[in-house]
C-alpha positions as CSV (number, residue, x, y, z in Angstrom):
1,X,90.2,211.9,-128.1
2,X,92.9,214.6,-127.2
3,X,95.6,214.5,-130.1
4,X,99.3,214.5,-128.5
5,X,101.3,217.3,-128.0
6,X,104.4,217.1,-126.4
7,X,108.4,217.7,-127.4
8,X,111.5,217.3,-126.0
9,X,113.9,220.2,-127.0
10,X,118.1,220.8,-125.9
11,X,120.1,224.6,-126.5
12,X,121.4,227.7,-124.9
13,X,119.6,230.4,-123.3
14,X,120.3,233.5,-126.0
15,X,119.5,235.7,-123.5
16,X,118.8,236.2,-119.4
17,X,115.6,235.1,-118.6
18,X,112.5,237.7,-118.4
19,X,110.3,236.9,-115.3
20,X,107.1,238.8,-113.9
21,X,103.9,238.0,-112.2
22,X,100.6,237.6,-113.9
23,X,97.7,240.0,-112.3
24,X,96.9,237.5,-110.5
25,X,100.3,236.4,-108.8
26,X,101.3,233.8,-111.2
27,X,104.6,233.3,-111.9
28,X,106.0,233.3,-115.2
29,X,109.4,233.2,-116.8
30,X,110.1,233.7,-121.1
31,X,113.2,233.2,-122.1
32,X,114.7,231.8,-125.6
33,X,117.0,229.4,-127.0
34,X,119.1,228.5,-129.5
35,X,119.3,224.6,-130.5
36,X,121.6,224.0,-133.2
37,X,121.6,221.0,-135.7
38,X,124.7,219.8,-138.4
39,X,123.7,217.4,-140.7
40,X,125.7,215.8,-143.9
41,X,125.7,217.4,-147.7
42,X,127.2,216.3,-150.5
43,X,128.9,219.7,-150.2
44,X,130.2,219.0,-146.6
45,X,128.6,219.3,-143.4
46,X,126.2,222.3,-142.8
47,X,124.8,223.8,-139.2
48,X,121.4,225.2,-138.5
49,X,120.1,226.8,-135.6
50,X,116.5,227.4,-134.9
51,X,115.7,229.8,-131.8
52,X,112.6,228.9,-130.0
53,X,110.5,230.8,-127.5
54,X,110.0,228.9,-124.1
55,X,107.4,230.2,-121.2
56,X,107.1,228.2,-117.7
57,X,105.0,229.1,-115.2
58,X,104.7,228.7,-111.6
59,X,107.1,227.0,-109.0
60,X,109.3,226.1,-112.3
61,X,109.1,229.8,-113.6
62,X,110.5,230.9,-110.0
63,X,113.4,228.1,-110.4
64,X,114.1,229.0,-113.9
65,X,114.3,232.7,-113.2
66,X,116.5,231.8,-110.5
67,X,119.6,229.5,-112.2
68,X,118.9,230.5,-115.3
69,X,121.8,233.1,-117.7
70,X,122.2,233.6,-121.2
71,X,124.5,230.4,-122.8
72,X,123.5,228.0,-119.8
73,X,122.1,224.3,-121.6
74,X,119.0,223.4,-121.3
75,X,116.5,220.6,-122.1
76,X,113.2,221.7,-122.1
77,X,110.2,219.0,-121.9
78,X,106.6,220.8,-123.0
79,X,104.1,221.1,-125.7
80,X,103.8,223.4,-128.2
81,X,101.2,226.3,-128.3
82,X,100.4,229.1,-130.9
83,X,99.4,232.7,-129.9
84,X,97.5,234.6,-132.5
85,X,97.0,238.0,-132.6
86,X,96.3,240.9,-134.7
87,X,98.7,243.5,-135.3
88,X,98.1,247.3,-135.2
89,X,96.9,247.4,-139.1
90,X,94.7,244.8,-138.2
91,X,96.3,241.6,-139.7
92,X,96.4,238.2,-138.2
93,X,100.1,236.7,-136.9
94,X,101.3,233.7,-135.1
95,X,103.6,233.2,-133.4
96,X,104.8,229.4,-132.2
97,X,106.1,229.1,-128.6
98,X,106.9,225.9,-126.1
99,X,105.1,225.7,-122.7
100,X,107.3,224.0,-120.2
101,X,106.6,221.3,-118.1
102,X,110.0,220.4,-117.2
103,X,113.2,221.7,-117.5
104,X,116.6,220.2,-117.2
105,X,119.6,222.4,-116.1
106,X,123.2,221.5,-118.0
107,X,125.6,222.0,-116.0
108,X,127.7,225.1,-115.5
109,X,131.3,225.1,-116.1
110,X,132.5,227.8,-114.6
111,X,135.0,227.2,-111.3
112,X,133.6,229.7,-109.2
113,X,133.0,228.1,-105.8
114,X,129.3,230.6,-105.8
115,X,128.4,228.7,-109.1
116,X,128.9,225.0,-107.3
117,X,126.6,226.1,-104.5
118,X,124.1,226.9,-107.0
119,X,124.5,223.5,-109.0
120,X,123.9,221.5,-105.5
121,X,121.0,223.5,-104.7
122,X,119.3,222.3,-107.9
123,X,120.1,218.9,-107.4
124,X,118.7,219.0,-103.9
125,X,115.7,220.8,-105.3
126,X,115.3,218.2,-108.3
């Protein structure tokens, strides 16, 4: 029986997205975000972020690579996978990223008539 391995994640893009082809023509698009979370102290109310690596692949790395900018929101549906590799004195790392399977655009809020075009073409795609 296959264990399950899926999680729903919301932030900003950090930075613009990074898209290439695999060797073999595959799509893919990397790009990061930052989710932040407050919760309650007895000392007041604190704020973390954690910024997590997101890869999609395909027809949905072509669509993120296309609407996506550093700060836009996102909500990122996917799984979670962990690359291991060793380093160039030959020790083991890790490194924990999120494989999309769907992604959610926020929507933009600039008034720039170009930026509306862009937010119907998504919901046409959707």
């Amino acid at each position: 029986m296959d264990n399950l391995n899926s999680i729903l994640i919301e932030g900003n893009l950090t930075h613009d997205p990074e898209f290439s082809y695999t060797p073999k023509g595959t799509a893919v698009c990397k790009f990061s975000i930052a989710s932040h979370r407050t919760y309650k102290e007895s000392t007041g109310r604190k704020e973390e972020t954690s910024y997590i690596n997101i890869t999609s692949w395909g027809k949905l790395a072509e669509t993120c690579a296309e609407y996506l900018k550093q700060g836009r929101g996102v909500r990122v549906v996917g799984r979670i996978k962990q690359e291991r590799w060793n380093d160039s004195e030959g020790k083991l790392r890790s490194n924990i990223i999120i494989i999309a399977e769907h992604v959610e655009f926020k929507p933009s809020f600039k008034q720039k008539e170009e930026e509306t075009i862009v937010e119907r073409k998504i919901e046409e795609k959707g």
